[in-house]
C-alpha positions as CSV (number, residue, x, y, z in Angstrom):
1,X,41.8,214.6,87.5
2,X,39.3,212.2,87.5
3,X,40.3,211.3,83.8
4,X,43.4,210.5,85.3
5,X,42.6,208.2,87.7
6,X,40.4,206.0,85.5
7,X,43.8,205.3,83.6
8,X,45.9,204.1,86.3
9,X,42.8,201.6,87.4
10,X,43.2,200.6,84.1
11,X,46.7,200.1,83.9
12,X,46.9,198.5,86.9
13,X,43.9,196.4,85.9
14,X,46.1,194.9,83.2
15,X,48.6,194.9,85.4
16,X,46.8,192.3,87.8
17,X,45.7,190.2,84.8
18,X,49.4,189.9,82.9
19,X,50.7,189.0,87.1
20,X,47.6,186.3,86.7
21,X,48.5,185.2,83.3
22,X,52.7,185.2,84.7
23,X,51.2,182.9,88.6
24,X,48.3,180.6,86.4
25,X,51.0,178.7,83.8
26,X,53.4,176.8,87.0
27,X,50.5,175.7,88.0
28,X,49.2,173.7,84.7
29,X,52.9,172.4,84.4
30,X,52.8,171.1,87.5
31,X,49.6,168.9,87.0
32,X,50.5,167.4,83.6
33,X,53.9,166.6,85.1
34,X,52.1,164.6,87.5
35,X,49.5,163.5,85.0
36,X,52.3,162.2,82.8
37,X,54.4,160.3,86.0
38,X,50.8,158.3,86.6
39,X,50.7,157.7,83.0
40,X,54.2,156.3,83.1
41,X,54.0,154.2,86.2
42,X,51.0,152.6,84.8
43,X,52.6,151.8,81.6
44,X,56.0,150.2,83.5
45,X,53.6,148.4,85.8
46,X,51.9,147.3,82.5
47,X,55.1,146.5,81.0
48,X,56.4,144.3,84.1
49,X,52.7,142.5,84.1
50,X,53.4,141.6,80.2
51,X,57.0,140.6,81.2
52,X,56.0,138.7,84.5
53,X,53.0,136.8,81.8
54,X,56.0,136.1,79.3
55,X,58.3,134.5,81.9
56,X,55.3,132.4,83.3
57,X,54.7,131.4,79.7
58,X,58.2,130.4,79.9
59,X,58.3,128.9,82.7
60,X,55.6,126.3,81.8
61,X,56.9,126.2,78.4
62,X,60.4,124.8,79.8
63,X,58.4,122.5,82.7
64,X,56.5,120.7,79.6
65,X,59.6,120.3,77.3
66,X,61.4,119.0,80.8
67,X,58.6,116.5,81.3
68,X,59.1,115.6,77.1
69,X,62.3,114.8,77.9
70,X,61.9,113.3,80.7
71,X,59.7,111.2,79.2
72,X,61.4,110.0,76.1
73,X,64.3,109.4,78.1
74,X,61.9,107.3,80.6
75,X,60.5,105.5,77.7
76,X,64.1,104.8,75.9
77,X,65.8,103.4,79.0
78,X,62.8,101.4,80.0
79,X,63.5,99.8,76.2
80,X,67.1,99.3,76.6
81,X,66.5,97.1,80.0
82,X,64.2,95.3,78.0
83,X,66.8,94.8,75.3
84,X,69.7,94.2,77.4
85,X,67.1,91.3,79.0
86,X,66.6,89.9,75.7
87,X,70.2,90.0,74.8
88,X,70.7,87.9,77.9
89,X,68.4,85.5,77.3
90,X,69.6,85.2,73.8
91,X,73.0,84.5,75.0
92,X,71.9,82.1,77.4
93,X,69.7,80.1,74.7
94,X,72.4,80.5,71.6
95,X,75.2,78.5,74.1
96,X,72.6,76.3,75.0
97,X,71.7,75.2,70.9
98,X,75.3,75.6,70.7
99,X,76.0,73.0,73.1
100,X,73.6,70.5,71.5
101,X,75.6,71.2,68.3
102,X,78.6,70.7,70.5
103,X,77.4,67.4,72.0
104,X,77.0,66.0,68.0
105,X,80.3,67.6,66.4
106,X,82.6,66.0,69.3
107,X,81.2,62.6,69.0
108,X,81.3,62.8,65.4
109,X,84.6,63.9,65.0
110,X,86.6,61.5,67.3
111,X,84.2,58.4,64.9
112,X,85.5,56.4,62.1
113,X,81.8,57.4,60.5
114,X,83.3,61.5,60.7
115,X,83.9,61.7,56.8
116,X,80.6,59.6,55.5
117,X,78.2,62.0,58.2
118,X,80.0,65.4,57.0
119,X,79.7,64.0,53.4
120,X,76.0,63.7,54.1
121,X,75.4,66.4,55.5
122,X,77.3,69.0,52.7
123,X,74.8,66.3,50.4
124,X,71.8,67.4,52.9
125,X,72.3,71.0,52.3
126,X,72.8,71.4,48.5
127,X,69.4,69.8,48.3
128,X,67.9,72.4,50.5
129,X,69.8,75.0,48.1
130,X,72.0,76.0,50.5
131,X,75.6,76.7,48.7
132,X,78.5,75.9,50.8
133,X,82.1,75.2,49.5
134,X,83.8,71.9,49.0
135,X,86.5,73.1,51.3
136,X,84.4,74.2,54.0
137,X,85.0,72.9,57.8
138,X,82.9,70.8,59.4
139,X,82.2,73.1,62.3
140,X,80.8,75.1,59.6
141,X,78.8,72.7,58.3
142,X,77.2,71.6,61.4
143,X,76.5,75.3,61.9
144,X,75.2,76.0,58.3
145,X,72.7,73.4,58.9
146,X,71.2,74.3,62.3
147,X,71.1,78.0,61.5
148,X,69.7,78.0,57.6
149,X,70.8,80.6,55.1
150,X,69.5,83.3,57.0
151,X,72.4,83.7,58.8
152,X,75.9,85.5,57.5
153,X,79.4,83.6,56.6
154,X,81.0,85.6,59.7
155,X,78.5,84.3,61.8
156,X,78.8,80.7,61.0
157,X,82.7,81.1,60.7
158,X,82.0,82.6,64.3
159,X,80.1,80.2,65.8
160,X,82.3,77.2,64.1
161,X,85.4,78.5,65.9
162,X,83.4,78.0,69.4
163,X,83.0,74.2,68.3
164,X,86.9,73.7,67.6
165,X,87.8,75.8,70.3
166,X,86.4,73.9,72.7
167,X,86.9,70.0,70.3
168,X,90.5,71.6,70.5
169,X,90.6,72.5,74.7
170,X,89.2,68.8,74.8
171,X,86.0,70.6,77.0
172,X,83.0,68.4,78.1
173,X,80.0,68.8,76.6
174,X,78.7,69.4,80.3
175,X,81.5,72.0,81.0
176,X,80.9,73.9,77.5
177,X,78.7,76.8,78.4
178,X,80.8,77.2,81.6
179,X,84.0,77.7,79.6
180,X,82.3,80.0,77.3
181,X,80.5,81.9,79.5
182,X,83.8,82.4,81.8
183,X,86.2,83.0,79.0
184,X,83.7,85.1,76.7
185,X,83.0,83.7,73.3
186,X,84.9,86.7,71.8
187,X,87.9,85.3,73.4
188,X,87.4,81.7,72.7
189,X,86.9,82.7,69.1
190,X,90.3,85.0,68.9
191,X,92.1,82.5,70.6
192,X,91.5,79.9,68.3
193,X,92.5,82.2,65.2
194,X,95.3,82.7,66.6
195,X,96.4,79.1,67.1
196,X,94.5,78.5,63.3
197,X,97.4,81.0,62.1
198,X,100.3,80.0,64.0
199,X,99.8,76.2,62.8
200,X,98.5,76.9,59.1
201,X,100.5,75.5,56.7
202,X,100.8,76.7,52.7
203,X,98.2,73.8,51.5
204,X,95.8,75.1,54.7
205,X,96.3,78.9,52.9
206,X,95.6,77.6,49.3
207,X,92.0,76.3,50.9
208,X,91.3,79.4,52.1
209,X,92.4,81.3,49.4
210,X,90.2,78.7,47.0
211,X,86.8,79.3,49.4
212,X,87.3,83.3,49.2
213,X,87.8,83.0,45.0
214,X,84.6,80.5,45.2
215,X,82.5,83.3,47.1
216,X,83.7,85.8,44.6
217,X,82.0,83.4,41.6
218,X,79.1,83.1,43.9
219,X,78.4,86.8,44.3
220,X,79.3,87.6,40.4
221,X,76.4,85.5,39.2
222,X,74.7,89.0,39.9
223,X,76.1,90.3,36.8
224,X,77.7,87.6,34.9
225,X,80.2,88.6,31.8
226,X,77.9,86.3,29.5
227,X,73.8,85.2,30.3
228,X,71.1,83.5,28.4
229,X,68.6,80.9,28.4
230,X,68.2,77.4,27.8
231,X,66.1,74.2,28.8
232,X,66.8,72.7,32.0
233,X,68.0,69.3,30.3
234,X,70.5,70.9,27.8
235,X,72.1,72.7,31.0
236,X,72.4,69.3,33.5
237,X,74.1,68.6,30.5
238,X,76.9,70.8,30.5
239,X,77.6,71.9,34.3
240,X,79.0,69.8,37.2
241,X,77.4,69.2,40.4
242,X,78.6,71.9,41.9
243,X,77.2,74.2,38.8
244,X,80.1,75.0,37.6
245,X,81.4,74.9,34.0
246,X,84.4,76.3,31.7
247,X,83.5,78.1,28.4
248,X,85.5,77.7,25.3
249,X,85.7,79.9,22.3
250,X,87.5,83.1,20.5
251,X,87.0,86.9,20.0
252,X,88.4,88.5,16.8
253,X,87.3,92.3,15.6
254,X,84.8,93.3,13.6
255,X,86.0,95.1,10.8
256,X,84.2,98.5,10.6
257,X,86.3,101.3,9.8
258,X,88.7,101.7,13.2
259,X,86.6,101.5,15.6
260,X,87.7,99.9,19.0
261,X,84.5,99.0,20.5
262,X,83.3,96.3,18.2
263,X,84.1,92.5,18.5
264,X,82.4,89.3,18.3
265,X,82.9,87.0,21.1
266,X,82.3,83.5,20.8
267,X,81.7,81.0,23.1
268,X,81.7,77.8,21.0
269,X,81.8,75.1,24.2
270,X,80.9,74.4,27.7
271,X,82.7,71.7,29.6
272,X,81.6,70.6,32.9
273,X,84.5,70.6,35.8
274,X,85.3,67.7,37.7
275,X,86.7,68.1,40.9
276,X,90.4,67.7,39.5
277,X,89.5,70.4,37.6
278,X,88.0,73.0,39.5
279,X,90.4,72.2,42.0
280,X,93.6,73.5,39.3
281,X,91.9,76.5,38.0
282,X,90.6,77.7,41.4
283,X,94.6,77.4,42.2
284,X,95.4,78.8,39.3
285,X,93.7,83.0,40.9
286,X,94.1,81.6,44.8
287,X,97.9,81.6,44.4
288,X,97.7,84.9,43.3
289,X,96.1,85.7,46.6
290,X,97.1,83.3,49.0
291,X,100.2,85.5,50.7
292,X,97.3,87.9,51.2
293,X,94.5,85.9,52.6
294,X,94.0,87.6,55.8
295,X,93.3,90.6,54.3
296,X,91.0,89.4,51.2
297,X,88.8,87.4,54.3
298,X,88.6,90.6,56.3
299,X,87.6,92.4,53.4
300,X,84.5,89.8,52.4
301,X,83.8,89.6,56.3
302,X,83.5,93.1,57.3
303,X,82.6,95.0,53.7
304,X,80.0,95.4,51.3
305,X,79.5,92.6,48.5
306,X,79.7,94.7,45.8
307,X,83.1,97.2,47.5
308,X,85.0,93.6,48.1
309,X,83.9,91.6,45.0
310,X,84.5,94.2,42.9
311,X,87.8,95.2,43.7
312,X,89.0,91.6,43.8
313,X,87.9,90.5,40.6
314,X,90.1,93.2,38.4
315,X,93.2,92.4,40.8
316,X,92.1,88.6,39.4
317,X,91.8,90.0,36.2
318,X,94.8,91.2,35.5
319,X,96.6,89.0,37.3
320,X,95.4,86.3,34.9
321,X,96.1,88.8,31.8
322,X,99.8,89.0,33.3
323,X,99.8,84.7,33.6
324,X,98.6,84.5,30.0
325,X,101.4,86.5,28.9
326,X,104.0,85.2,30.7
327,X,103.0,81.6,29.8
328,X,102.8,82.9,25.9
329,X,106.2,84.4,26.3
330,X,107.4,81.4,27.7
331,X,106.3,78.9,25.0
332,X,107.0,81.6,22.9
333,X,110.9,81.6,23.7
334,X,111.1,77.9,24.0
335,X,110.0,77.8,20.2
336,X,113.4,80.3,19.5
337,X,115.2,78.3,21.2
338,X,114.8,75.5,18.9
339,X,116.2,77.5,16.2
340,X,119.6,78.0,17.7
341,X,122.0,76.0,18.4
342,X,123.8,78.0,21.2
343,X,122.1,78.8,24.5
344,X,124.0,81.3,24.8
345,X,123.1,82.9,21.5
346,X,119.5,82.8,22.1
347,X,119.8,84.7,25.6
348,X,121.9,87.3,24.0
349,X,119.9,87.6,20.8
350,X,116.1,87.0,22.1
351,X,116.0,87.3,25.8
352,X,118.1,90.2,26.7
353,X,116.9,92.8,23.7
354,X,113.3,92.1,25.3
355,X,114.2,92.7,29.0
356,X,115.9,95.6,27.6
357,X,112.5,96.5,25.9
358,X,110.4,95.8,29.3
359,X,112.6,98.0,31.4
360,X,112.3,100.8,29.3
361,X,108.8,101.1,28.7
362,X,108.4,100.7,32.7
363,X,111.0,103.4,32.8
364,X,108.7,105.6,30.5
């Protein structure tokens, strides 16, 4: 019996420890569970102390690029003032020196001394090696010579139109920065294009046509067709005034088995131009653009040398290609003619089978 017993102490000995083993367990959970939640809290409060750091960073990041900005914009605005000050000033000074050139064009223009002074003055400027056209106006001369070659052909054009303008609104030379001032040299120069246009005649085109063809010699001598060297006295002898002179001489092919890109060009004369002249052969490429003049002058105005100059010299080009052969054919026909008695014959014979031979080709 007692045998017995000791058993069921045992059993329920291991009884109490497996219900101490089952109660222990919930316990443990519980204070890792709230272990872990601390853990957690502090890393989210760590988390919104790096976030709350970033957005300060930010923050101050933003306030310096702000006061940058600011800044720059501060510095920029303070310069344009500045600017707009000087512009002002400018203004005020360029209609004053304006004036004075004013003051001397409108006496000299309403004197019987006008052409000797201009004449002298054109003189006055070719010896300081400043090239200006034969044709050029006055105004533009007066202009040209206060202002130097620094300056751009627009702006002297410019500046010239204020001078007619107000020669041609009959202003005082006391009233002239008034007028300009209350009618805005923009104005005063459109308005006198415009009556420049309406009252040009065909000869007053021609001039224009001959000053833009001059500028387009002027701005070749960058890359001439032909260059070399000689003494000084050899070439006084054989330009004009002006520096200008015509070559003479012939091409023919050199004979080297079929090729097209050999020929010997020979330039066998230079005659210097006199002002009759220069004055025919400059006529000679400004009819060709004289119905277009308004166009070719905004084109050397307002684009670059090279874009212009180029472009106008192969339209000259081949315009003069197409003279030549029209003038050949003509001499060419009136030669025929001779040969036949009948006018009649000739057309029908000569003229008509090579109109016939034109159309087609341009057909073709």
């Amino acid at each position: 019996m007692v045998v017995a017993k000791k058993k069921t102490i045992r059993k329920a000995v291991v009884k109490k420890d497996v219900a101490v083993k089952k109660t222990n367990p919930p316990k443990a959970t519980k204070a890792k569970s709230a272990k872990t939640k601390k853990q957690i809290t502090a890393l989210t409060r760590q988390s919104e102390d790096v976030r709350q750091q970033k957005l300060a960073v930010y923050k101050e990041t933003e306030k310096a690029n702000d006061l940058a900005m600011n800044d720059w914009g501060s510095r920029l605005k303070t310069t344009k003032v500045r600017m707009e000050k000087l512009n002002k000033k400018y203004e005020e000074l360029l209609l004053v020196l304006l004036n004075e050139a004013y003051s001397v064009y409108r006496e000299v223009v309403k004197s019987d001394l006008a052409d000797d002074f201009f004449s002298a003055l054109w003189n006055e400027l070719y010896k300081e090696g400043i090239k200006v056209q034969s044709n050029t106006p006055n105004a533009s001369l007066v202009i040209r010579y206060i202002c130097g070659a620094s300056i751009s052909t627009k702006t002297v054009s410019n500046y010239a139109k204020v001078l007619e303008g107000a020669d041609y609104n009959n202003i005082k030379q006391e009233q002239f920065i008034a007028w300009v001032q209350h009618k805005t040299m923009t104005k005063v120069i459109e308005d006198q294009r415009n009556i420049e246009n309406n009252t040009e005649t065909r000869a007053e085109k021609m001039a224009r046509a001959r000053a833009v063809v001059m500028r387009l010699i002027e701005a070749r001598e960058t890359k001439p067709e032909h260059s070399w060297k000689t003494t000084a006295w050899q070439a006084e002898k054989q330009i004009s005034k002006q520096g200008l002179w015509v070559g003479i001489g012939n091409a023919h092919r050199i004979l080297d088995g079929g090729s097209n890109f050999n020929a010997s060009m020979n330039l066998v004369m230079m005659l210097p131009l006199n002002a009759e002249m220069e004055k025919h052969i400059l006529n000679i490429y400004a009819r060709t653009i004289v119905d277009g003049i308004d166009y070719y002058e905004k084109q050397m105005n307002e684009l670059e040398e090279k874009l212009w100059v180029d472009d106008l010299w192969e339209k000259l080009v081949s315009a003069g290609y197409e003279e030549s052969v029209k003038q050949d054919e003509y001499w060419s026909n009136r030669q025929q003619a001779a040969m036949y008695e009948d006018q009649q014959e000739f057309i029908e014979k000569v003229i008509k089978p090579k109109q016939t031979k034109k159309k087609s080709k341009k057909s073709a």
